[in-house]
C-alpha positions in Angstrom: -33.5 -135.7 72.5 -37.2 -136.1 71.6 -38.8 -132.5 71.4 -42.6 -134.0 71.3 -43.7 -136.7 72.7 -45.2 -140.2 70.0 -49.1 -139.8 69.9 -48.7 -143.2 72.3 -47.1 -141.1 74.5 -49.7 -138.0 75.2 -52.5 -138.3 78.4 -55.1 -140.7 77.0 -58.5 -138.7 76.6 -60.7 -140.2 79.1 -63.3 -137.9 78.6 -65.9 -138.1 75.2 -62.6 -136.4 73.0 -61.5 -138.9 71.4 -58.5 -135.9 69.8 -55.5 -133.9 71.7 -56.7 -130.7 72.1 -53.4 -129.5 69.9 -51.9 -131.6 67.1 -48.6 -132.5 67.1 -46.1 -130.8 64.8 -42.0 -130.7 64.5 -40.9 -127.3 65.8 -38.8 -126.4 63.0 -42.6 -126.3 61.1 -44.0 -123.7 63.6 -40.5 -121.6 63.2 -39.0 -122.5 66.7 -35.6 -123.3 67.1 -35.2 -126.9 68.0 -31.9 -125.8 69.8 -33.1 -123.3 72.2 -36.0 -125.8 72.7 -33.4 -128.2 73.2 -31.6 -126.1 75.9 -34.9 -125.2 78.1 -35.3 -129.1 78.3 -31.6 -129.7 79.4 -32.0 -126.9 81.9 -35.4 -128.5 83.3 -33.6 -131.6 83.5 -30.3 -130.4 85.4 -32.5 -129.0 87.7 -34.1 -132.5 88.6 -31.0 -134.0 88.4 -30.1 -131.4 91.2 -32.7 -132.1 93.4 -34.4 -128.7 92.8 -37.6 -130.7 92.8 -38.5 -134.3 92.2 -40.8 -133.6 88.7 -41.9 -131.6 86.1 -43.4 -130.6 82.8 -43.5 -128.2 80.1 -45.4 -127.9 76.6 -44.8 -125.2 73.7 -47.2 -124.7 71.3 -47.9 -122.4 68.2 -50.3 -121.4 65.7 -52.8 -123.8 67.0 -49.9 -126.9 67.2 -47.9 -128.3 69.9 -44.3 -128.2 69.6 -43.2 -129.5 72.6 -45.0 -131.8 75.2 -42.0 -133.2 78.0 -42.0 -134.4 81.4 -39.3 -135.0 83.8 -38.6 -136.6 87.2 -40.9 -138.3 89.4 -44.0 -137.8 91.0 -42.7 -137.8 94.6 -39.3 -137.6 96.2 -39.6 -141.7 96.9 -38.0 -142.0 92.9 -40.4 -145.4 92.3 -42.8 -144.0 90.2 -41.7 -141.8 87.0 -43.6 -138.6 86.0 -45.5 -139.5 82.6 -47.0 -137.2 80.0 -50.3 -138.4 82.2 -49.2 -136.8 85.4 -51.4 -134.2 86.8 -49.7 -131.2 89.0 -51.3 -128.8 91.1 -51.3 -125.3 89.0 -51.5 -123.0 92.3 -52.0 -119.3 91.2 -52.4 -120.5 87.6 -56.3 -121.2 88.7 -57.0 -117.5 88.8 -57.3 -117.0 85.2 -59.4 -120.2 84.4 -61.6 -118.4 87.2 -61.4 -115.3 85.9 -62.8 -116.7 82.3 -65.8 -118.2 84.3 -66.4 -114.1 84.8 -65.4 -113.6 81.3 -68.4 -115.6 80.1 -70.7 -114.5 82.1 -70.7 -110.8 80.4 -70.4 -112.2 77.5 -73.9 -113.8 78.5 -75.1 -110.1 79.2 -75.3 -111.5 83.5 -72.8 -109.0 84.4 -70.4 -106.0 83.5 -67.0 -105.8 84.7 -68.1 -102.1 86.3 -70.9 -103.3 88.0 -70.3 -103.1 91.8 -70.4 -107.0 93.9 -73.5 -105.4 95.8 -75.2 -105.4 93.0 -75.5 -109.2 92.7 -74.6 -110.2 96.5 -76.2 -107.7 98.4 -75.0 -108.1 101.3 -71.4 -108.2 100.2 -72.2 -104.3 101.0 -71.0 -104.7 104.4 -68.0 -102.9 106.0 -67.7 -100.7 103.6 -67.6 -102.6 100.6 -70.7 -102.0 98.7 -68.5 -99.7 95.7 -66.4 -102.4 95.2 -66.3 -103.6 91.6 -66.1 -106.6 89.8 -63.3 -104.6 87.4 -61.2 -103.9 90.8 -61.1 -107.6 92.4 -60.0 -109.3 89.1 -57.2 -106.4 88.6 -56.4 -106.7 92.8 -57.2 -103.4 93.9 -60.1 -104.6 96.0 -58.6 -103.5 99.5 -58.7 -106.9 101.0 -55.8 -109.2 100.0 -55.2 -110.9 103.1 -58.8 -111.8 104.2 -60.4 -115.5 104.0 -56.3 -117.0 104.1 -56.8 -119.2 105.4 -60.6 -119.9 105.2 -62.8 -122.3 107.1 -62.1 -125.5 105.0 -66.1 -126.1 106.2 -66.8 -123.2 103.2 -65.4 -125.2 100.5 -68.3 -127.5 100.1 -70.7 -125.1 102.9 -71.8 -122.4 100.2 -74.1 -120.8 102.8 -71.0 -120.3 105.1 -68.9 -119.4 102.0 -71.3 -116.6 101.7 -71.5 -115.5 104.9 -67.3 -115.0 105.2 -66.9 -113.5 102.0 -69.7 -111.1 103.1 -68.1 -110.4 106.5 -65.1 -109.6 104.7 -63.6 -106.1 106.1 -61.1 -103.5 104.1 -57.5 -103.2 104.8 -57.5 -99.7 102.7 -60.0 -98.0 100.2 -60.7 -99.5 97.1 -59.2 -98.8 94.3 -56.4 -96.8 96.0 -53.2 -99.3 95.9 -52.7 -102.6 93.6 -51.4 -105.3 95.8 -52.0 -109.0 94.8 -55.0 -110.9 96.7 -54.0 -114.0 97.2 -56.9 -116.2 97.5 -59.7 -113.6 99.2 -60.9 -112.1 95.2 -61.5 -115.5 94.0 -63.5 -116.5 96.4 -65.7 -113.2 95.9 -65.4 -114.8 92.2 -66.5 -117.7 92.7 -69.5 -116.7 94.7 -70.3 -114.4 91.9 -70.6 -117.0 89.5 -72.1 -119.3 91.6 -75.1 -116.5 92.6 -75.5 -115.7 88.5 -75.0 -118.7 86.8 -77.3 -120.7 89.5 -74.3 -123.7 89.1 -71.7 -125.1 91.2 -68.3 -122.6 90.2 -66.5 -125.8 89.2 -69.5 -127.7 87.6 -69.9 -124.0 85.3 -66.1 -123.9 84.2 -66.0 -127.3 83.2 -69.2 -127.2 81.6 -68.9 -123.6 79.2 -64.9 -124.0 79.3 -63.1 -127.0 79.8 -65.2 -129.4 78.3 -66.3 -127.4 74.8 -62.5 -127.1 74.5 -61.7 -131.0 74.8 -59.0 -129.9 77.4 -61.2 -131.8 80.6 -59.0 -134.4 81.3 -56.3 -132.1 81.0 -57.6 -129.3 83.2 -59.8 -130.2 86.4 -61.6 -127.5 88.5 -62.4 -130.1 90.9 -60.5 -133.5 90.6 -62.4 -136.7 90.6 -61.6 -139.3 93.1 -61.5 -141.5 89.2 -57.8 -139.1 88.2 -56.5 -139.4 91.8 -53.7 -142.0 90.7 -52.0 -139.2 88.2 -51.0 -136.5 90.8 -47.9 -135.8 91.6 -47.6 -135.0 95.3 -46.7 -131.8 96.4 -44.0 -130.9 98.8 -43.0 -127.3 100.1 -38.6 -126.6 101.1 -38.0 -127.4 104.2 -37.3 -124.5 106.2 -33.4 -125.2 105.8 -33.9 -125.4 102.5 -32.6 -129.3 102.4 -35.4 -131.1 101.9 -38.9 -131.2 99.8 -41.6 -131.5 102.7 -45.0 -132.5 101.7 -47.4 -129.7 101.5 -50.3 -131.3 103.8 -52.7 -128.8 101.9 -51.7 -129.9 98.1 -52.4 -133.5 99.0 -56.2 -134.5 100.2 -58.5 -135.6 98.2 -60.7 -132.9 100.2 -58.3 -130.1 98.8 -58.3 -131.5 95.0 -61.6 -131.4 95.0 -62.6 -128.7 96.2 -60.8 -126.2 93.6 -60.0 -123.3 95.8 -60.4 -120.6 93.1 -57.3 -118.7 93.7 -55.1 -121.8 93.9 -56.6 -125.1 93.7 -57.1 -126.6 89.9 -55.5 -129.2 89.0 -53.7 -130.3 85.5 -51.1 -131.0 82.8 -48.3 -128.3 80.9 -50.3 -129.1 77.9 -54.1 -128.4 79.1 -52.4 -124.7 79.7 -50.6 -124.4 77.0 -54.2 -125.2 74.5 -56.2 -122.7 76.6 -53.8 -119.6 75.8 -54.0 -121.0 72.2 -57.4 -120.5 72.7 -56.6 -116.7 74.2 -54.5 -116.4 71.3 -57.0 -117.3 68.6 -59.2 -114.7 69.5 -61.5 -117.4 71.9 -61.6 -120.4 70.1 -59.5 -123.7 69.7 -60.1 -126.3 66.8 -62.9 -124.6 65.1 -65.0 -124.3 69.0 -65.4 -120.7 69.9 -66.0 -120.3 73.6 -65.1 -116.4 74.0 -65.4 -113.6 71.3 -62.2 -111.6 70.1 -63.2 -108.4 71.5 -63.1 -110.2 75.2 -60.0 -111.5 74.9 -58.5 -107.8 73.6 -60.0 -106.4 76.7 -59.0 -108.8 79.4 -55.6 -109.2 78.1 -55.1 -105.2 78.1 -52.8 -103.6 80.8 -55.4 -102.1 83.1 -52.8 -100.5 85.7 -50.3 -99.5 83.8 -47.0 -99.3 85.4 -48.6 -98.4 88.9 -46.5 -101.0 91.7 -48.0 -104.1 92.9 -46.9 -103.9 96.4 -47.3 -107.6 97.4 -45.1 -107.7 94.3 -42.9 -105.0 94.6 -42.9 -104.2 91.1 -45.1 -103.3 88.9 -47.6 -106.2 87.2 -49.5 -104.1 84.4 -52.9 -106.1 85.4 -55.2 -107.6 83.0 -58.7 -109.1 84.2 -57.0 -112.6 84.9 -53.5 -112.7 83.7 -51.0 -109.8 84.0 -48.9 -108.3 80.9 -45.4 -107.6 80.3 -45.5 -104.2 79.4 -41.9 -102.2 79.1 -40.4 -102.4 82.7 -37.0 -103.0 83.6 -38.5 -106.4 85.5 -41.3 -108.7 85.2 -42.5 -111.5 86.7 -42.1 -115.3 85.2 -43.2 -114.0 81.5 -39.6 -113.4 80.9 -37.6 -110.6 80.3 -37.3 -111.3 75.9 -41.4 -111.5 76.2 -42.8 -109.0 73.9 -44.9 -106.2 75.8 -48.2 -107.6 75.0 -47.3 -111.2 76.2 -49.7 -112.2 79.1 -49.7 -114.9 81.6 -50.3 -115.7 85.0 -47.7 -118.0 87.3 -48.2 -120.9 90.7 -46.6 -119.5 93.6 -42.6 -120.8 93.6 -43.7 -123.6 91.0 -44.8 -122.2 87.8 -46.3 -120.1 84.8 -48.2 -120.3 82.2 -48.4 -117.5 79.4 -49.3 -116.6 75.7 -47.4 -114.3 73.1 -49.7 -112.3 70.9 -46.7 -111.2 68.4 -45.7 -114.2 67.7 -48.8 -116.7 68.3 -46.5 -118.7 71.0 -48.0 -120.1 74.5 -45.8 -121.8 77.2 -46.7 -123.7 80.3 -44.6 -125.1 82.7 -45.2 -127.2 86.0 -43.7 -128.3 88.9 -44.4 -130.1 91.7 -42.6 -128.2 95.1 -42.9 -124.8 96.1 -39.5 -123.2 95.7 -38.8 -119.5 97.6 -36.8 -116.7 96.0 -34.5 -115.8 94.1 -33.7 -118.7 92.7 -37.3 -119.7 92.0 -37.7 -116.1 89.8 -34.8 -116.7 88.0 -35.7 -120.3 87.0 -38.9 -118.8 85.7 -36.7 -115.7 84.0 -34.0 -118.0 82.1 -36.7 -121.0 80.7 -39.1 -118.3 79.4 -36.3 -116.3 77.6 -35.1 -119.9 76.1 -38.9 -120.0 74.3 -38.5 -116.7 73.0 -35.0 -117.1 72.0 -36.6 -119.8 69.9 -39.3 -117.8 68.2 -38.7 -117.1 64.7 -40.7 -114.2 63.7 -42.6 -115.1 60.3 
């Protein structure tokens, strides 16, 4: 079994990058176990061969290399086209923390401070009670309004003065600050409004520009798919709701939808583009000598702002960081895995995915697929391939 893919065989750059964003390098180099990396692909496959799902994709890296680059299935339930290390998949949830870094930048650009209040750069976001609301307590959910703008008016993803307008009109379920319970897609759209009123750009045209581009990871991460990349989607289905079939999920597949990058949800790309930016986390900001974020950002995003206080979307607790969450010392957590050492952060697609990075031992992981399981089993999944990459870390 080929770990990592020949060079022939990795997404061809079709942007200016003429180089992967992570070099290729044998496992057993990086000091990860080509037999636990062995088993997290024969479990990946078993489930395709199942019918869990028609595709997927996964990609190790560490210490600035790539390990393991795979991709399995097809990219619809029809079997006649294969899944290739080209195919694009939808990253759901995953999106929040390439959002979140658009935020990131922008105090690093001295625009913003994570304690200033939304009011103070959307005034009229002040309505219904929300003018205390911070920019520190929508990217750690505890804003008080996780089930607004779910669905939204699909008029407001290209109408910015309407977007406006229904983020504004936007009313509390509790007091701020008071309860941590996941927004699902209401906070990032406050984010993306945010950056969009600071940075005087397009949300998409601005992550692509300071983040995805200076990292040679654009056409491998898209916050707003061009009609050009349409042909490497996999299409997305949702379980039937007797759990025999993969439906397609009407919202995952419009061109409309892929282009429009809804900022909790919507960006689009490959296990690989993840896995190079949380190298980039884990380098302190940069990746390949190009330094997008300072250390001392990364430190303070990635820190468990919550503690061990319960997410009650959740139901457990999710030790939030501004964008990803941690794994901290509970009993459980979410998709990072169990083995994860506390300080391992990450951020998952909802019943397809995660995506995370391993300070301690200089490991990321990124795994996509491409229909929307429920629970338990979809948790578990996400529980027994992360523990197979940490049962392959060597420390050094």
């Amino acid at each position: 079994m080929a770990l990592y893919p020949a060079r022939s065989d990795l997404p061809s750059m079709r942007s200016q990058h003429t180089a992967a964003p992570l070099a290729l390098t044998a496992p057993e180099k990086l000091g990860l176990r080509t037999d636990c990396l062995e088993r997290l692909c024969a479990v990946v496959e078993a489930h395709v061969a199942e019918g869990r799902y028609p595709g997927a994709q996964l990609a190790v890296a560490r210490h600035g290399k790539l390990a393991l680059f795979r991709t399995f299935g097809h990219t619809s339930t029809d079997a006649r086209r294969p899944a290739t290390n080209e195919t694009l998949w939808r990253l759901y949830s995953n999106t929040k923390v390439l959002v979140a870094a658009g935020v990131w930048l922008l105090v690093e650009d001295g625009m913003l401070a994570f304690q200033d209040r939304i009011a103070d750069h959307i005034p009229e976001f002040a309505r219904h009670g929300k003018g205390d609301i911070t920019v520190f307590q929508v990217l750690t959910h505890q804003g008080g309004f996780p089930t607004a703008l779910d669905p939204i008016d699909r008029r407001a993803w290209e109408d910015r003065e309407l977007l406006r307008r229904l983020v504004c009109d936007v009313t509390l379920k509790w007091t701020p600050g008071s309860r941590v319970h996941y927004h699902r897609r209401a906070g990032h759209w406050v984010l993306a409004l945010l950056i969009e009123t600071l940075a005087k750009i397009d949300f998409r045209s601005f992550l692509r520009t300071r983040l995805l581009e200076p990292l040679g990871v654009d056409c491998h991460l898209y916050t707003g798919l061009p009609s050009s990349e349409a042909g490497r989607m996999a299409t997305g289905y949702v379980l039937s709701k007797d759990g025999t079939a993969h439906v397609r999920d009407d919202e995952s597949n419009t061109a409309e939808f892929r282009a429009a990058c809804i900022p909790g949800t919507g960006a689009i790309g490959t296990a690989l583009g993840m896995a190079a930016f949380y190298q980039m986390m884990l380098n302190g900001g940069s990746l390949n000598g190009v330094r997008v974020l300072s250390p001392r950002t990364i430190a303070y995003v990635t820190r468990n702002h919550t503690a061990d206080r319960v997410d009650e979307h959740m139901k457990m607790p999710m030790h939030r960081g501004l964008g990803p969450h941690v794994r901290g010392t509970t009993e459980v957590i979410r998709g990072l895995g169990s083995l994860a050492s506390p300080r391992t952060y990450g951020h998952g697609g909802v019943g397809t995915s995660y995506c995370w990075a391993d300070p301690a031992s200089g490991t990321s992981f990124a795994y996509v697929s491409n229909s929307r399981l429920p629970d338990p089993w979809h948790s578990r999944r996400l529980e027994v391939l992360s523990n197979c990459v940490h049962a392959a870390i060597e420390e050094n």
